[in-house]
C-alpha positions in Angstrom: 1.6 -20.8 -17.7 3.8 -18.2 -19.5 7.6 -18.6 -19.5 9.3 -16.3 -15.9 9.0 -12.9 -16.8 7.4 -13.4 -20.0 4.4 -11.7 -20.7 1.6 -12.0 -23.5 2.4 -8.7 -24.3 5.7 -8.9 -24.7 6.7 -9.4 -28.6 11.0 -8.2 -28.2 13.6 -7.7 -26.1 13.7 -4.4 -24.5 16.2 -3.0 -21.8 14.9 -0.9 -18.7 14.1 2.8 -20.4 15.7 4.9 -17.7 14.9 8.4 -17.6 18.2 10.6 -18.0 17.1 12.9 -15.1 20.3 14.1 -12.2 20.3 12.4 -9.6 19.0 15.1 -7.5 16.2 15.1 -9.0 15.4 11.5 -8.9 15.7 11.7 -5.4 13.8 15.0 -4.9 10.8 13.2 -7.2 11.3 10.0 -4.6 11.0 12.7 -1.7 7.1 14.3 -3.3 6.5 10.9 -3.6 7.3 9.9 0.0 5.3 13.5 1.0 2.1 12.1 -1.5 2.3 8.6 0.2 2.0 10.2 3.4 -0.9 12.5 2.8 -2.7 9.5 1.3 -2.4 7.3 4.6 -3.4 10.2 6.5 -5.6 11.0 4.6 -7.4 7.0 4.4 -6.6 6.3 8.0 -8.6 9.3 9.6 -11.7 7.7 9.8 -10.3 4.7 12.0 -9.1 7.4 14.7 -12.4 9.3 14.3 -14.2 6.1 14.5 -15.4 6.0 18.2 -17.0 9.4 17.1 -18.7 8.6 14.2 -19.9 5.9 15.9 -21.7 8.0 18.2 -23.0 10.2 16.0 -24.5 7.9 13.6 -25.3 5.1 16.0 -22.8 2.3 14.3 -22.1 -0.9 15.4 -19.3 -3.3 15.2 -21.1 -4.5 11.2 -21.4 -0.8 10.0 -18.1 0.1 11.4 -16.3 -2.5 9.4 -18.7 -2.0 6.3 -17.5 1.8 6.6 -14.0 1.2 7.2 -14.0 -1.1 3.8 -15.8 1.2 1.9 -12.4 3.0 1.0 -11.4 -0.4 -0.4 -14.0 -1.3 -3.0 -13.1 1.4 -5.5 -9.4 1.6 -4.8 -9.2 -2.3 -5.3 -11.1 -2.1 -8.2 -9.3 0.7 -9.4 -6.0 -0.7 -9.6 -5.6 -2.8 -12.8 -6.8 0.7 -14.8 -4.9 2.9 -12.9 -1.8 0.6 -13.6 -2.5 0.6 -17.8 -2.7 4.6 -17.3 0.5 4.7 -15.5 2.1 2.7 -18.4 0.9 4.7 -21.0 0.3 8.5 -19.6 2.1 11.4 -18.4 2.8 10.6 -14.5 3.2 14.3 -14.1 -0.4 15.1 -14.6 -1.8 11.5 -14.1 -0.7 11.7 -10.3 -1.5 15.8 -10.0 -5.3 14.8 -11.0 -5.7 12.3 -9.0 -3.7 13.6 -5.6 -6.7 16.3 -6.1 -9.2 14.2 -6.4 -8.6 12.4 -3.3 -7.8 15.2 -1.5 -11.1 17.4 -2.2 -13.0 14.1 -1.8 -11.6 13.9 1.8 -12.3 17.4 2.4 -16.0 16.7 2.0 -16.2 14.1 4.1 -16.5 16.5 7.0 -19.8 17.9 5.6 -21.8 14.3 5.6 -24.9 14.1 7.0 -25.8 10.0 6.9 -23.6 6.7 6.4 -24.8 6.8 3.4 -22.9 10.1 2.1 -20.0 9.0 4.2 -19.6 6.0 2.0 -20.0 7.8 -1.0 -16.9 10.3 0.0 -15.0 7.2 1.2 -15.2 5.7 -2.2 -14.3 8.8 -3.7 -11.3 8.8 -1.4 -10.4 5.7 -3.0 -10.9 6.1 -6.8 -8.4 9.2 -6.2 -5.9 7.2 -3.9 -5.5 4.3 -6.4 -2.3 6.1 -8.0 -0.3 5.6 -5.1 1.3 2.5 -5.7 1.0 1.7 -9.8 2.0 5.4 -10.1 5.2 5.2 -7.4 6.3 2.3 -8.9 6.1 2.6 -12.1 8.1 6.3 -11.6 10.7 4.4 -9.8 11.2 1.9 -12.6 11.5 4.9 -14.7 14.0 6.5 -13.0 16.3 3.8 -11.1 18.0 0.3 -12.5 17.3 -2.8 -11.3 19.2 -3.3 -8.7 18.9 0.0 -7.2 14.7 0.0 -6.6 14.8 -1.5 -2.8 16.1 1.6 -1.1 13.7 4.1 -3.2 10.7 1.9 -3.3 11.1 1.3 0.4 11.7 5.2 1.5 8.7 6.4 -1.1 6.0 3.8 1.1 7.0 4.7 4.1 5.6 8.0 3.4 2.6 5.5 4.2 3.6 4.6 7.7 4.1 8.0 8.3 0.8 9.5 7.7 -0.2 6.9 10.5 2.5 8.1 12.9 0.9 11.6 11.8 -2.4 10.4 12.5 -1.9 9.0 15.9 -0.2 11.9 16.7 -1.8 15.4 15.1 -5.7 13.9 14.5 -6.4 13.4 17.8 -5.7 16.2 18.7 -7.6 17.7 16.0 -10.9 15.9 16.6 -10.5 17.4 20.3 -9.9 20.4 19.4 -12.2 20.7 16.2 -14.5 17.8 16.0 -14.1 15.1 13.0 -15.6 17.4 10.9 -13.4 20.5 10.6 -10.6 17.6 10.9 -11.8 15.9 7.9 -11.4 19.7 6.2 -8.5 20.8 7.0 -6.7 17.7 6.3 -8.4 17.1 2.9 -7.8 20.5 1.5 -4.9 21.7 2.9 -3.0 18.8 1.4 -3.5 20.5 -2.1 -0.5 22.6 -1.4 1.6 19.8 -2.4 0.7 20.4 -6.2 2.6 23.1 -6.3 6.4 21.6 -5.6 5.5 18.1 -7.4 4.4 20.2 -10.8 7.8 22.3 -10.2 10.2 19.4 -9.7 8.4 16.3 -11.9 10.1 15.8 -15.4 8.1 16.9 -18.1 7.7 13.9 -19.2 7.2 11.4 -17.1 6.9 8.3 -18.7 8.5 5.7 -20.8 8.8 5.3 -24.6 5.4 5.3 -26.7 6.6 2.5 -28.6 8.4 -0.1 -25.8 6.0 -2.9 -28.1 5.4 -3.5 -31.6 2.2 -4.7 -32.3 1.6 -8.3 -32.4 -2.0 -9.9 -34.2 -1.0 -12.8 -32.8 -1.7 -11.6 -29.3 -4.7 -10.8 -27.4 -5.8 -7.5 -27.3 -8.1 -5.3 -24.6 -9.2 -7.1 -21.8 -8.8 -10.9 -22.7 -4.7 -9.5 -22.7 -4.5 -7.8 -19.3 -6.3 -10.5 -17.9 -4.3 -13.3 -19.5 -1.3 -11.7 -17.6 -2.3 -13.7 -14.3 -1.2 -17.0 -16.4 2.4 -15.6 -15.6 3.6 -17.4 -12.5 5.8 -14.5 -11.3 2.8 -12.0 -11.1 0.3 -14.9 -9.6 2.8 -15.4 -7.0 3.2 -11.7 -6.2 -0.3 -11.0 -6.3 -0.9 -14.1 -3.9 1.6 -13.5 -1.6 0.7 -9.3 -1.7 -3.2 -10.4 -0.3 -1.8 -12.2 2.5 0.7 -9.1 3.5 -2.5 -6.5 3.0 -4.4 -8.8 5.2 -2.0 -8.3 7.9 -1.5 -4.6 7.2 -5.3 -3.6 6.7 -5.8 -5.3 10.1 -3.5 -3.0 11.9 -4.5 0.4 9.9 -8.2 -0.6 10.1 -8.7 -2.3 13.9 -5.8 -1.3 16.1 -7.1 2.1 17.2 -10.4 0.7 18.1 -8.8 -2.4 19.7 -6.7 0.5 22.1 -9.8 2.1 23.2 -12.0 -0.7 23.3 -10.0 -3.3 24.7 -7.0 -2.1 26.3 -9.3 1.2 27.8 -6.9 3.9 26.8 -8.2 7.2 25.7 -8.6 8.1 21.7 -5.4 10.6 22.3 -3.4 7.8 24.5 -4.3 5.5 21.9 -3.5 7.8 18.9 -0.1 8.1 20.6 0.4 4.3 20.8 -1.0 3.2 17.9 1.4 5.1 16.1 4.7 3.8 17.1 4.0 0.4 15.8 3.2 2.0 12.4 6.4 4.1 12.9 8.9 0.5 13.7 6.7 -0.4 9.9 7.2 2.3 8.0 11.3 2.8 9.4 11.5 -0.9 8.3 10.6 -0.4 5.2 13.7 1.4 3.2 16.0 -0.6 5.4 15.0 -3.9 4.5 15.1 -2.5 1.1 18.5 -1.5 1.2 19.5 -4.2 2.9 18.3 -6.3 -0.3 20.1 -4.0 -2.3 23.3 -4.4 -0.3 22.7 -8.4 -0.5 22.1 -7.9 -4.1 25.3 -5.5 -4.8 27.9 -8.1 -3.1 26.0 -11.1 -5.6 23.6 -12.9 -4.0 20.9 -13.8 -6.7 18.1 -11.4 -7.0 15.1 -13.0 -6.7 16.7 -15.0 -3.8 18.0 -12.3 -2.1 14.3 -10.2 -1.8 12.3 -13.3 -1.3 15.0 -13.8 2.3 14.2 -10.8 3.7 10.7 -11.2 3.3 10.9 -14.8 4.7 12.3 -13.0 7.9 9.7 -10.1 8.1 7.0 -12.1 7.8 7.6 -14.4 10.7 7.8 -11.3 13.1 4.4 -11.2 12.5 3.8 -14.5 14.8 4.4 -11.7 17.8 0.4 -10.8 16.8 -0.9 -13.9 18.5 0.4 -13.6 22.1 -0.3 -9.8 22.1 -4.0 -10.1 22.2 -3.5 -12.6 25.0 -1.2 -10.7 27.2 -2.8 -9.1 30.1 -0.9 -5.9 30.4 -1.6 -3.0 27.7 2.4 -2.1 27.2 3.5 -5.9 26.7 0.7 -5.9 24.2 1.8 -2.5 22.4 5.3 -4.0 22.5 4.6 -7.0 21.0 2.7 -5.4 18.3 5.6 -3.0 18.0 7.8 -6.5 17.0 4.9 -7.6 14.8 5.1 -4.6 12.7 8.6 -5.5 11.5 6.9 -7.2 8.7 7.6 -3.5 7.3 11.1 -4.7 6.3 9.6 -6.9 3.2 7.9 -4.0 1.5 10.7 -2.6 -0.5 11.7 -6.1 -1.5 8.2 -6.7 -2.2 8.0 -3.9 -4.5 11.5 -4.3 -6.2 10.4 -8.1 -6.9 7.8 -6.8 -9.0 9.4 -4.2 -11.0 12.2 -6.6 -11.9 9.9 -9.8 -12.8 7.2 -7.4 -14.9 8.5 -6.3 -18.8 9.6 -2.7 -18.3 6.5 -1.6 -20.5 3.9 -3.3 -17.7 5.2 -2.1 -15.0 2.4 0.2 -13.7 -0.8 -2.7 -15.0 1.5 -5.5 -12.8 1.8 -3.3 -9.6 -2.0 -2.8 -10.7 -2.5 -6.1 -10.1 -0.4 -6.7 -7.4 -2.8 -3.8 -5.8 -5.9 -4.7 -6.5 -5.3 -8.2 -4.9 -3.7 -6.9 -2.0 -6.7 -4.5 -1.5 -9.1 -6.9 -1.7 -7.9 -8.0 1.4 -8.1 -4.5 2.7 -12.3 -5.2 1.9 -12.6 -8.6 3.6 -9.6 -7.9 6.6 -12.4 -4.8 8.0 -15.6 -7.1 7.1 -14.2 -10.5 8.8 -12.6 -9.2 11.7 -15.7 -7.1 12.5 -17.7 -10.2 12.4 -15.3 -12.1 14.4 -15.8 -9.4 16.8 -19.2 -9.9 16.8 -19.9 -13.0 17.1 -17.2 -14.2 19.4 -16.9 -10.9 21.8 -13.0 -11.0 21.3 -10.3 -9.6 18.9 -8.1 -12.7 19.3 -9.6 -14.6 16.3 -9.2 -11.3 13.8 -5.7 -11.2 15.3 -4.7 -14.6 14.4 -6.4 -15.0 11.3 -4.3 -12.4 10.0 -1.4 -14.0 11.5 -2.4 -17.5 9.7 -2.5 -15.6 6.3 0.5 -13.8 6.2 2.0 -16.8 6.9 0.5 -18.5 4.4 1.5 -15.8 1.8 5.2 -16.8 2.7 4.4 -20.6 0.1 3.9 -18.1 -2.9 7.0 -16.3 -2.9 8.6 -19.6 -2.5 6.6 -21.7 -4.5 4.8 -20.4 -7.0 6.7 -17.9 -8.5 9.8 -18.6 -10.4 13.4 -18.3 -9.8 14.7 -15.6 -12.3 13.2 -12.1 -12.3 12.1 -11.2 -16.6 15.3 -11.1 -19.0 15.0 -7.4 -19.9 15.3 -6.5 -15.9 18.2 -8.6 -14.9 20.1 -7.3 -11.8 
């Protein structure tokens, strides 16, 4: 393996290429990205409140629902490790404008298919546009804030995420009452398009870092054989590792806990859209305060690496509270216990500022790639398996803790696999 932040690429020693951009701005470009994150979760999580319709409509059982509900997942997973090289070599500015409308027309169409088929196709779509989210928000953060200041603004970007669920469970179920999933999946999709106009107002004209961060080196790999040798580093293995077992967890929620309301506990799809949206809320709130708390832990000199890797020891473990909640009998002790599970949220930012301290400064956006397209193949198998765990065993409990059991597991990568200093030319 390749030395602790060290990369094949890497051929000198370059400090962090900060943008010199006013701190308003930063912060206003944080704030379209929080508003972008949260379109994109609303827009990728409609389909899981509108699922007991579409299940009626196209006559889909517990197998096609999960294949549906991954569909998303097979382009944005694969997706990631190009989107990432893009990010670290293009114009964020336009890179994110073309594909925010991408996603969002692809979502607006969704509401004219006619088979499982076509929805599929729009899904996948969805997710070709949708892969900027997290190489492009990183890698704009990394452009913008030091080292040791990336918690709070990764964290507060992503919860945008959590939002769009606390959105969802709140404004689409009262949409497909009102209008049926298809006008929903319209007005969502394309109204979202207004938010080109503030992000191509405030984003810096150039939005990206140097052209020439690396010299070029015959004696390293080039094209695929070098982004692919990048998982020989230990720190991105870890990350990568440790990201499938938190996506596991996550996709679980976002994919299955709707469903699980309605099916299981018998509430209606608008008491469940209400519900399901508080635990996504306690995730998403989590989120920029565990990352400032890592900054603050950072800021009065505890090490880095050791610092982020704490709080995400912590989080994780909330996450045991899954088990006994698909045991309970009693709907609210259930919703409450998943409401303590979803404080997993708090690793998130330290997740992110890991990466974008252990990856050179000119791979941030193919690392986060990476990281991605690992955590989203989970997002593929977390649907699949718990659907067939479901049908097979007649019970959500297995799904549950089977996610539990992962995340978990995730917890020996941080720990064990990756190293203990974050890469020389992003020290703290």
């Amino acid at each position: 393996m390749t030395d602790e932040g060290q990369s094949p690429f890497s051929g000198t020693s370059i400090r962090p290429c900060i943008l010199d951009v006013s701190p308003a701005r930063r912060w206003t470009v944080v704030g379209l990205l929080f508003t972008a994150s949260m379109i994109n979760y609303l827009d990728r999580a409609t389909i899981s409140m509108a699922l007991p319709l579409l299940s009626v409509d196209f006559q889909l059982g517990p197998r096609e629902k999960g294949l549906l509900l991954s569909a998303f997942f097979w382009s944005y997973a694969l997706m990631q490790v190009p989107i990432g090289w893009c990010a670290d070599r293009f114009n964020l500015k336009w890179l994110y404008a073309g594909a925010f409308t991408l996603w969002s027309v692809a979502q607006g169409l969704t509401g004219l298919a006619e088979s499982l088929a076509v929805l599929m196709t729009f899904r996948i779509l969805l997710g070709i546009g949708e892969s900027i989210y997290l190489p492009g928000g990183s890698k704009i953060v990394s452009l913008l804030f030091e080292p040791k200041e990336r918690g709070l603004p990764s964290g507060l970007f992503d919860f945008g995420t959590r939002t769009g669920l606390v959105l969802e469970g709140i404004i689409i179920p009262w949409c497909l009452y009102r209008y049926g999933w298809r006008r929903t999946f319209m007005l969502v999709g394309f109204s979202a398009l207004l938010w080109l106009i503030p992000w191509l107002m405030a984003a810096p004209a150039r939005l990206r870092g140097s052209r020439n961060l690396r010299p070029a080196d015959p004696n390293h790999p080039s094209g695929l054989i070098s982004i692919f040798s990048l998982l020989r580093n230990r720190n991105l293995l870890g990350i990568c590792i440790g990201f499938f077992c938190f996506d596991y967890y996550w996709y679980l929620l976002v994919a299955w806990l709707p469903d699980y309301l309605v099916t299981v506990r018998h509430l209606t799809i608008l008491r469940a859209g209400l519900y399901s949206s508080i635990p996504f809320f306690v995730f998403g709130v989590s989120q920029p305060i565990g990352g400032w708390i890592g900054d603050q832990l950072v800021r009065v000199g505890w090490d880095q690496m050791r610092a982020r890797k704490v709080i995400i020891t912590v989080a994780f473990a909330t996450g045991l509270l899954l088990i006994p909640a698909a045991r309970v009998d009693s709907a609210h002790s259930a919703i409450a216990l998943i409401i303590g599970g979803s404080l997993v949220g708090l690793s998130t930012g330290n997740i992110m500022a890991l990466i974008q301290s252990c990856a050179p400064v000119e791979e941030v956006g193919i690392w986060t790639g990476f990281e991605n397209f690992f955590g989203n193949v989970a997002g593929v198998l977390a649907p699949i398996a718990t659907g067939l765990l479901i049908s097979r065993t007649g019970s959500y409990f297995p799904g549950f803790a089977l996610a539990v059991v992962v995340l978990i597991s995730g917890l020996t990568s941080y720990w064990f696999i990756m190293g203990k200093t974050a890469s020389p030319r992003e020290g703290s």
